[in-house]
Backbone bond lengths (Angstrom), bond angles and torsions (degrees), N, CA, C in turn:
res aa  C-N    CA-C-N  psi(-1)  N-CA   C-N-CA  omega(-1)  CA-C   N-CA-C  phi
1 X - - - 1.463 - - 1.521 110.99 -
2 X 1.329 129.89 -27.21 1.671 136.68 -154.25 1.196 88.36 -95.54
3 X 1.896 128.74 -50.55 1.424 129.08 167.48 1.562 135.94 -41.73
4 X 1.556 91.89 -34.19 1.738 104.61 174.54 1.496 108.82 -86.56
5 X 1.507 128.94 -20.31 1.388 133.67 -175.89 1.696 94.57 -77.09
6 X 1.208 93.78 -53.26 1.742 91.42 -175.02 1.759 110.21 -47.70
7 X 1.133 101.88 -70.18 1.249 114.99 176.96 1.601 129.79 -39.67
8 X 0.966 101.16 -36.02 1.825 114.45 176.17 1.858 101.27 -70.36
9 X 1.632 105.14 -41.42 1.577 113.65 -177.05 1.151 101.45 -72.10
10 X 1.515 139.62 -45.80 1.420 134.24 161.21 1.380 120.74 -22.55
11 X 1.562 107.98 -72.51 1.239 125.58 -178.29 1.563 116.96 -53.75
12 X 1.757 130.56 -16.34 1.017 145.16 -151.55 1.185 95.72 -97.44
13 X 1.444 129.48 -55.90 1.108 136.67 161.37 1.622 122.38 -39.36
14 X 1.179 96.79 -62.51 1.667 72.64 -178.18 1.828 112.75 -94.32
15 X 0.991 115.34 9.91 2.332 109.15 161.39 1.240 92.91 -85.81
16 X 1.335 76.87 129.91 1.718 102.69 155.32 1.731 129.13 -30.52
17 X 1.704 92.68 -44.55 1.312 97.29 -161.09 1.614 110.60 -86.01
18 X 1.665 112.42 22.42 1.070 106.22 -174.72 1.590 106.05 -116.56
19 X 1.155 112.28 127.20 1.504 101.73 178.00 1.505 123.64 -96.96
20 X 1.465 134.45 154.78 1.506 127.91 178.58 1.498 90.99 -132.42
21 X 1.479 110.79 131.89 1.391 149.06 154.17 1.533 113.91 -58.34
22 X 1.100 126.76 127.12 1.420 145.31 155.09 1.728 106.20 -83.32
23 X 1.066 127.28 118.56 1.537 147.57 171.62 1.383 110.00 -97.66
24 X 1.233 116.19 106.52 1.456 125.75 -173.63 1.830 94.86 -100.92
25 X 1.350 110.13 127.43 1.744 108.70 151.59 1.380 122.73 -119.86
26 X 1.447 108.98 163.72 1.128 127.79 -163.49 1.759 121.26 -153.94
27 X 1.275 110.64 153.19 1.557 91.46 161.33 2.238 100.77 -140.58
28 X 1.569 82.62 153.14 1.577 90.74 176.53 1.971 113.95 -128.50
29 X 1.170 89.98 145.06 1.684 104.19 -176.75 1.429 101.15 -125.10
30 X 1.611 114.43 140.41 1.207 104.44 159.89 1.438 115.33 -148.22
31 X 1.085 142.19 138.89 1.863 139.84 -177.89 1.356 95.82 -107.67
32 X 1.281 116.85 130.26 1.539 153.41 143.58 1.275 131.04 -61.39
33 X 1.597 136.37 113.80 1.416 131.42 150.96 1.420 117.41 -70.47
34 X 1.412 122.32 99.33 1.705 122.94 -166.71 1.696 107.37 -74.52
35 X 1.447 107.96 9.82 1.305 95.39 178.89 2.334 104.45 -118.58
36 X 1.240 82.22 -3.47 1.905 71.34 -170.26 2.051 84.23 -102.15
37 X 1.980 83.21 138.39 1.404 101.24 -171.45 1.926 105.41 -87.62
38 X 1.570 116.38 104.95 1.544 125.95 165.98 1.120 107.05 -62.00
39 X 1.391 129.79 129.08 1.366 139.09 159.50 1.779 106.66 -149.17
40 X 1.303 116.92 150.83 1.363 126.57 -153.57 1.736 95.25 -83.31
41 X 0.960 139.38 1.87 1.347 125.95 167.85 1.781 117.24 -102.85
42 X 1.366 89.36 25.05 1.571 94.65 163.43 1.546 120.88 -69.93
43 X 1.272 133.41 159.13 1.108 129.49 -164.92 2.117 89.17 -125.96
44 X 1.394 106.92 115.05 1.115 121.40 174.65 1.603 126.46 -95.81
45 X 1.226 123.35 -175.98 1.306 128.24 157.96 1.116 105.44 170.14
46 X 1.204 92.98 132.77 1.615 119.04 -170.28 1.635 111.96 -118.90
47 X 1.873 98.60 142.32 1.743 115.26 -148.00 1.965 89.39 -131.01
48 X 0.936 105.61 178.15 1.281 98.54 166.44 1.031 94.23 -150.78
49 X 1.483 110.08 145.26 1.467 120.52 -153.51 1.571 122.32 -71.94
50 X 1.119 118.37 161.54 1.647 105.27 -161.44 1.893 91.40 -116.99
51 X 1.009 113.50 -0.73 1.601 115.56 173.41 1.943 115.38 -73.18
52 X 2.079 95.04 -46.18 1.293 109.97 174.99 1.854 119.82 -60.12
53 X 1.689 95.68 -139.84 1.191 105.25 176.85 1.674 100.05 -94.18
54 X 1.199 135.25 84.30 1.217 122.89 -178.42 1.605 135.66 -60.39
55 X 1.198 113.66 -43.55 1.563 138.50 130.13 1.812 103.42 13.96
56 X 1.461 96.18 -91.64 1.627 132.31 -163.67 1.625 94.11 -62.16
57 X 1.115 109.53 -65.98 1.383 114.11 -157.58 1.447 128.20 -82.29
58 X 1.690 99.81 1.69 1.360 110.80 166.72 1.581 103.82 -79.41
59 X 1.147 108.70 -41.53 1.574 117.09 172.04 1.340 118.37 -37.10
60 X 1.538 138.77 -25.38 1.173 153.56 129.01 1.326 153.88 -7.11
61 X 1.601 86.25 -72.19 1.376 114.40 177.11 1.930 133.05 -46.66
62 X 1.497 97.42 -26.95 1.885 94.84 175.40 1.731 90.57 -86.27
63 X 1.339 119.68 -24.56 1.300 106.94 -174.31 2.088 110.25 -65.23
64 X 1.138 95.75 -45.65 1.461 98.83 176.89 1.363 118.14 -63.28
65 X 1.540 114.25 -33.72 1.580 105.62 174.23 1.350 131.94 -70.68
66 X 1.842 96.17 -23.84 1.582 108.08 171.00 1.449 116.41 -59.81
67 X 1.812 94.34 -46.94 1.817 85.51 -168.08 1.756 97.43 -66.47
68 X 1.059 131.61 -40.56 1.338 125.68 178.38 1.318 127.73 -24.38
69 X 1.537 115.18 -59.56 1.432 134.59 150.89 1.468 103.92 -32.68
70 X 1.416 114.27 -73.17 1.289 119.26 -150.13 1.729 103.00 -59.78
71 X 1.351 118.21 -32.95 1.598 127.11 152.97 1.673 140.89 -44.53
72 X 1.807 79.82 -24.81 1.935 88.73 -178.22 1.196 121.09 139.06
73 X 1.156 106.49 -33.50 1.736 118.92 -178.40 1.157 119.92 -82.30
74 X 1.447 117.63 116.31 1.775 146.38 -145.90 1.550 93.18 -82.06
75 X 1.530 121.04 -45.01 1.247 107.63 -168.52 1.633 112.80 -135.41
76 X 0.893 111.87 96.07 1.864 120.37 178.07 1.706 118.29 -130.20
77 X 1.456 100.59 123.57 1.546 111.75 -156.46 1.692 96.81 -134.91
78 X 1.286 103.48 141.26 1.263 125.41 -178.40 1.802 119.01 -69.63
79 X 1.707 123.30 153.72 1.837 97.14 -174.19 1.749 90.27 -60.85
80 X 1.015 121.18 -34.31 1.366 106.25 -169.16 1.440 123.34 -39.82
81 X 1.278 130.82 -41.68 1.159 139.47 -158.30 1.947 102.14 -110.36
82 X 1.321 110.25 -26.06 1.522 104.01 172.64 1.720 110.96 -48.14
83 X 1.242 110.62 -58.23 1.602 98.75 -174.33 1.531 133.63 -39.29
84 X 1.815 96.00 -40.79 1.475 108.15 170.10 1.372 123.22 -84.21
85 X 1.396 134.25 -7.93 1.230 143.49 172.22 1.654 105.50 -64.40
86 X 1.502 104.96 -61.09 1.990 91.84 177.48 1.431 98.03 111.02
87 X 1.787 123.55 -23.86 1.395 113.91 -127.67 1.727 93.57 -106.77
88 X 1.440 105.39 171.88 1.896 100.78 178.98 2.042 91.43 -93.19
89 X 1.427 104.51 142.90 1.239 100.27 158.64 1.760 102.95 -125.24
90 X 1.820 95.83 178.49 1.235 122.21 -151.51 1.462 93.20 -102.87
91 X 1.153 123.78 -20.58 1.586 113.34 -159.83 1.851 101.56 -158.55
92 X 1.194 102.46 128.97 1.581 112.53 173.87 1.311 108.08 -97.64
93 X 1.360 136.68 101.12 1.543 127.48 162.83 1.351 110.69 -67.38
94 X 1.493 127.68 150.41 1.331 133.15 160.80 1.176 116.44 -125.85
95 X 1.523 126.50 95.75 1.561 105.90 177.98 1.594 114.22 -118.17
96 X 1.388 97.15 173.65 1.555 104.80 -170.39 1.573 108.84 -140.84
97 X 1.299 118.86 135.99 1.201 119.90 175.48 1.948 114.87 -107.17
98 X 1.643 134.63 166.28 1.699 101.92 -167.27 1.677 70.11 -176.49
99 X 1.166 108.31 140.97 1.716 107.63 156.75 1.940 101.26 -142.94
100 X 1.179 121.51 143.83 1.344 143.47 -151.12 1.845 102.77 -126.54
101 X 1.472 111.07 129.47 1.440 98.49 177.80 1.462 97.77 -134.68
102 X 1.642 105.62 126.02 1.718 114.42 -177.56 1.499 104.14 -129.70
103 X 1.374 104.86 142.38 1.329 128.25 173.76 1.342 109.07 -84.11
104 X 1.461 118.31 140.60 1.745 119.81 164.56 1.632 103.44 -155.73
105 X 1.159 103.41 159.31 1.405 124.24 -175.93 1.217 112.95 -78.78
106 X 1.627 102.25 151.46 1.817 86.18 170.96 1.691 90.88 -173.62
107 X 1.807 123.00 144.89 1.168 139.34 166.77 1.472 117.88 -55.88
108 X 1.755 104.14 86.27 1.564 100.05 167.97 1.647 116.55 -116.33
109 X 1.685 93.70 171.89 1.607 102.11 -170.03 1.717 105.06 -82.82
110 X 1.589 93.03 160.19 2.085 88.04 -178.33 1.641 64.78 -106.46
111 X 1.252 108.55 166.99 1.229 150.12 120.78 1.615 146.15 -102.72
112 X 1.216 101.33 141.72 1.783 131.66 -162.56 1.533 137.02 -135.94
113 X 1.020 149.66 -124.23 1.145 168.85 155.91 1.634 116.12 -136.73
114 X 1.342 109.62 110.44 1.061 130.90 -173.04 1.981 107.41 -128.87
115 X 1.485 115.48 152.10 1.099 123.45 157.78 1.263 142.54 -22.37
116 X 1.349 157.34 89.09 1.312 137.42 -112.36 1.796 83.80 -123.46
117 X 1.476 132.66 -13.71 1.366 140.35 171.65 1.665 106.24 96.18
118 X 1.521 106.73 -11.31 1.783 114.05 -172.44 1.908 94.90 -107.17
119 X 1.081 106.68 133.01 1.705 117.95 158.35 1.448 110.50 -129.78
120 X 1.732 105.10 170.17 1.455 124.12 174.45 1.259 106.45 -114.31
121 X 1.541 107.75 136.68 1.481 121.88 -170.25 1.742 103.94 -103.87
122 X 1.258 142.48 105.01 1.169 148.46 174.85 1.889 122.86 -86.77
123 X 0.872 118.04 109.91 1.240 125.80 -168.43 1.664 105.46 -99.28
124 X 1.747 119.05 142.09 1.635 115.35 157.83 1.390 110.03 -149.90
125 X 1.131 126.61 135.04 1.461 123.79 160.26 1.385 96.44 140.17
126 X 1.519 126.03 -140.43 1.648 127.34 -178.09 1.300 85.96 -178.58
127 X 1.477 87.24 159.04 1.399 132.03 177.80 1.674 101.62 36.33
128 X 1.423 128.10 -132.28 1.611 135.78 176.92 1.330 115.16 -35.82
129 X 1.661 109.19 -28.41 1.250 112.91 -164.09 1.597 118.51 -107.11
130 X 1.532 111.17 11.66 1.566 120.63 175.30 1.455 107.88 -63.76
131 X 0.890 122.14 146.07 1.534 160.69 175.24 1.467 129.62 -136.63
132 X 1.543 89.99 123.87 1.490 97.67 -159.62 1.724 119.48 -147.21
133 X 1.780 114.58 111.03 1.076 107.41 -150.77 1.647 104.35 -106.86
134 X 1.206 143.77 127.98 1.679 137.58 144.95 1.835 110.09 -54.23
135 X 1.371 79.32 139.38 1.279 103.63 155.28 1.359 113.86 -162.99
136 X 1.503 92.82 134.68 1.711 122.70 172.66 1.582 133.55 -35.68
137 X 1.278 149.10 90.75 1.536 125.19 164.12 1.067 105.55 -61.15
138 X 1.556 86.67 156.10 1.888 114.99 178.72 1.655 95.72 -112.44
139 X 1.368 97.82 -179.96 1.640 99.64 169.92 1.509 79.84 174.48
140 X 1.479 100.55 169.04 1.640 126.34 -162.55 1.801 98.46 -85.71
141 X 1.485 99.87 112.46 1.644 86.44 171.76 1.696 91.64 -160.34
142 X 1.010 111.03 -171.03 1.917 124.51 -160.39 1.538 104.11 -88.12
143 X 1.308 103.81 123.35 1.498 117.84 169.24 0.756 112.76 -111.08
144 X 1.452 152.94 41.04 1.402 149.53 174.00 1.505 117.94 124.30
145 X 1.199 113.54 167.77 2.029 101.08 -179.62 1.793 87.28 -146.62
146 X 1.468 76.07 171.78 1.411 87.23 -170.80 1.638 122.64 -165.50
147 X 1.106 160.51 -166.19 1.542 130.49 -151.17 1.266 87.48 -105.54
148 X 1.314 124.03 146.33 1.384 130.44 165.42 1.780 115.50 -130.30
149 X 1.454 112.09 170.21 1.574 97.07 -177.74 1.693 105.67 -127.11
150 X 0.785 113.63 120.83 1.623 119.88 179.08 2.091 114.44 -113.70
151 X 1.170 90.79 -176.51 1.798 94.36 -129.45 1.876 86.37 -121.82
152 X 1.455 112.35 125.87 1.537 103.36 177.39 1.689 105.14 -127.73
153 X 1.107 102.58 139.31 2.091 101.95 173.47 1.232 101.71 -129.08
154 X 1.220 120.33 114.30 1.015 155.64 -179.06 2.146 121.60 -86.17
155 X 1.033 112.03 105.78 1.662 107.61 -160.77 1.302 100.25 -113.96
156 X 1.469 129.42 138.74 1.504 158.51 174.54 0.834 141.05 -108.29
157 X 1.587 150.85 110.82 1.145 138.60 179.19 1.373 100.50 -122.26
158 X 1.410 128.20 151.61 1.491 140.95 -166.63 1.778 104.50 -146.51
159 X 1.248 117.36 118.11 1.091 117.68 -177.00 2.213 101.00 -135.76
160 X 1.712 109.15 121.91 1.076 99.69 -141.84 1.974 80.56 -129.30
161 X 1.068 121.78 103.26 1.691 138.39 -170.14 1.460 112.23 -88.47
162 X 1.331 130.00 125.84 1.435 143.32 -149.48 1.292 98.99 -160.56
163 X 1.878 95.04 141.07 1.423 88.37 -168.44 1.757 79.71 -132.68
164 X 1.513 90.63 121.03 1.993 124.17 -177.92 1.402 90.52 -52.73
165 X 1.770 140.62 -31.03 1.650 94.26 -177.31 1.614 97.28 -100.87
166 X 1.100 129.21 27.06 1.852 104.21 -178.50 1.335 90.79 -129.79
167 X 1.654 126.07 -8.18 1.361 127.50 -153.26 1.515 126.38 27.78
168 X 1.767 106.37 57.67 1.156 86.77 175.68 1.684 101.14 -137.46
169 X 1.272 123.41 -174.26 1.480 109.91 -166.78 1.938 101.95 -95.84
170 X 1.189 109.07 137.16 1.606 114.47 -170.78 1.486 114.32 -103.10
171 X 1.282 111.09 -31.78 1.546 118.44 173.70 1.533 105.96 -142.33
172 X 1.163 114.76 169.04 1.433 136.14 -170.79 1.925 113.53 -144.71
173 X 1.194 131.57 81.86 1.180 134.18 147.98 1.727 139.61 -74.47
174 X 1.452 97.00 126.57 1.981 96.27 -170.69 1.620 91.29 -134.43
175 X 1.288 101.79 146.62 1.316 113.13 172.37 1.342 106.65 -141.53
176 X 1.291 114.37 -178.69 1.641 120.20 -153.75 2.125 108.04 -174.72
177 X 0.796 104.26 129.18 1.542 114.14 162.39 1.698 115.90 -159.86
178 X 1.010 104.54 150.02 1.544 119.09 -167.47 1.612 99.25 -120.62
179 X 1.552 132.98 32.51 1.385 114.81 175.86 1.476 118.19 -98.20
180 X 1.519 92.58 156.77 1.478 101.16 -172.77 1.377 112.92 -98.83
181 X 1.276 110.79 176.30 1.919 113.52 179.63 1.353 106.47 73.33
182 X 1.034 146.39 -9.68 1.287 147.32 169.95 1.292 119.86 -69.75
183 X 1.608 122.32 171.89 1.402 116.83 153.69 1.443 106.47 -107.33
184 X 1.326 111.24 163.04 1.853 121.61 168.32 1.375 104.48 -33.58
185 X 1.426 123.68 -40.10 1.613 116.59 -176.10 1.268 127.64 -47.15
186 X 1.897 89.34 -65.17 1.101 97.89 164.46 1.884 152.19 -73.83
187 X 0.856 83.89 -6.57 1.696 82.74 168.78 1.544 94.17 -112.58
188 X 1.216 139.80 -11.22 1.601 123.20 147.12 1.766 125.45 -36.75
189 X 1.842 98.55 -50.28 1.035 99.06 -157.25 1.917 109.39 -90.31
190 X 1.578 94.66 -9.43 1.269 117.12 -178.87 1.630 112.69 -80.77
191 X 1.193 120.18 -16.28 1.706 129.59 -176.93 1.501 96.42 -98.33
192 X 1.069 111.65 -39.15 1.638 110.13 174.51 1.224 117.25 -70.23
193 X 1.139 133.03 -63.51 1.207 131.88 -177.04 1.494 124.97 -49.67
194 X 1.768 108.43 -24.20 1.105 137.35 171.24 1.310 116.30 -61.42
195 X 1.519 109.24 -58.98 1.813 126.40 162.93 1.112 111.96 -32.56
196 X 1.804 108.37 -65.07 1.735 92.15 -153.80 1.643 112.56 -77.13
197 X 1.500 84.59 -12.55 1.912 96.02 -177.08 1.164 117.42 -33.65
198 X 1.531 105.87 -60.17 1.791 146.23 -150.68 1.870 101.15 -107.32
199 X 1.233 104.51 3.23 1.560 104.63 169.15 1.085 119.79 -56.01
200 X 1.462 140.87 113.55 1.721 145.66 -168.97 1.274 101.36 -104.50
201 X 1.371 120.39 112.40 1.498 115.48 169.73 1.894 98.59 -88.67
202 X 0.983 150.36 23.08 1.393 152.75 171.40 1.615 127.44 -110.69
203 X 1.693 111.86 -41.27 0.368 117.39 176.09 1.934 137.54 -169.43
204 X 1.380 121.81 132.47 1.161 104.32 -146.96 1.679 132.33 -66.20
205 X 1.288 140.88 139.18 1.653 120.99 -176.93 1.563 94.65 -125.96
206 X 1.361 98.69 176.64 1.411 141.44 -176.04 1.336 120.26 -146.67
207 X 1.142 126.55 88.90 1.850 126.17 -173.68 1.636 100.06 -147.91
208 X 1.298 92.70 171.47 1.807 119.46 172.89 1.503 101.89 -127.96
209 X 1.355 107.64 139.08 1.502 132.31 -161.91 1.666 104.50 -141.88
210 X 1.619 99.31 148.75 1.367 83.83 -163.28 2.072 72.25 -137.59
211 X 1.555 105.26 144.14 2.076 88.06 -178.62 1.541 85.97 -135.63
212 X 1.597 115.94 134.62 1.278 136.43 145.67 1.611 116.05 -44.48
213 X 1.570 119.13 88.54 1.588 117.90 -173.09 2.002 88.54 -65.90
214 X 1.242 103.26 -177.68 1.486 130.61 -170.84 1.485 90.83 -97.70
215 X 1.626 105.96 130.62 1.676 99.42 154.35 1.007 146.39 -2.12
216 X 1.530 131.77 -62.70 0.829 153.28 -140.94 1.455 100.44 -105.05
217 X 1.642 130.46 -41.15 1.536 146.43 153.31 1.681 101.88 7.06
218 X 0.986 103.08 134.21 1.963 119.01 165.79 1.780 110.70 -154.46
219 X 1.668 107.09 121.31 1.485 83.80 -164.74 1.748 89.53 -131.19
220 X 1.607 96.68 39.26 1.923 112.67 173.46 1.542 99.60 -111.85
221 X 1.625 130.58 84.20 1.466 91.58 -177.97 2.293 65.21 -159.07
């Protein structure tokens, strides 16, 4: 039965008619002011912070205002364009993008050639005079473990909401993913998009989310 499971998954892989999912994870946090009233005709503008990576995370910024729009919000403008606008806004976004790479230890197996428990028995000669020798298969399996050091990158997004007449901060968004095979882009653009998705103007959360990308998904580019 374990031979035919394998085998059917073999075969799955390479027909057409089989599709495989990319599973992106993530986690999102967010803090709430339960007293300042969110409504989508706020007039925003969004900066990227000059404490962070400023560089990187300006690189961002039309992406965040789009999904913003695409969320509800009638009017969201980049620092670029605040100076020439003239206009009073309601809300200062600050965001920041940051990825972190730490080493840690951990108990792994070596692998080798080890005993496989099956041999071939070879026979020559006749009758009194047959002769007949075993020998052992090997095959690749674990001979021992031993400390090894492996490699983690860690990706951030920080989005920090202020409201220009009380100057004070109204919401608090953090995001987080740890995937591999990617480039910085992509799980940049994948934690964000994630954020504004799951943005709660009611009330604040803290969770880990894990999303089935679409077929077609590539998040190495």
């Amino acid at each position: 039965m374990t031979i035919r499971i394998v085998s059917v998954a073999v075969i799955c892989i390479f027909l057409s008619g089989c599709v495989l999912y990319k599973t992106m994870k993530g986690s999102f946090t967010s803090q709430i002011d339960p007293d300042y009233l969110f409504s989508y005709d706020k007039r925003i503008a969004v900066m990227a912070s000059k404490s962070g990576n400023t560089l990187v995370t300006k690189y961002y910024v039309n992406h965040i205002i789009s999904l913003l729009k695409e969320k509800g919000f009638k009017e969201v403008y980049s620092y670029r364009e605040v100076p020439k606008l003239g206009l009073p806004f309601d809300i200062a976004l600050i965001v920041d993008v940051s990825k972190k790479t730490d080493t840690y230890e951990y108990e792994g197996a070596n692998y080798g050639m080890v005993d496989s428990g099956n041999s071939t028995v070879t026979c020559s000669g006749w009758g009194n005079s047959i002769n007949c020798n075993e020998r052992k298969q090997q095959t690749i399996g674990v001979t021992g473990y031993s400390k090894k050091t492996g490699v983690v990158t860690g990706y951030f997004f920080n989005a920090h909401w202020y409201s220009v007449e009380s100057e004070q901060k109204i919401m608090y968004n953090f995001a987080s993913s740890f995937e591999k095979g990617c480039s910085d882009r992509g799980v940049y653009e994948f934690i964000i998009e994630q954020t504004v998705h799951r943005m709660d103007f009611s009330r604040p959360n803290d969770y880990k989310y894990s999303v089935k990308m679409p077929p077609e998904y590539i998040c190495n580019y």
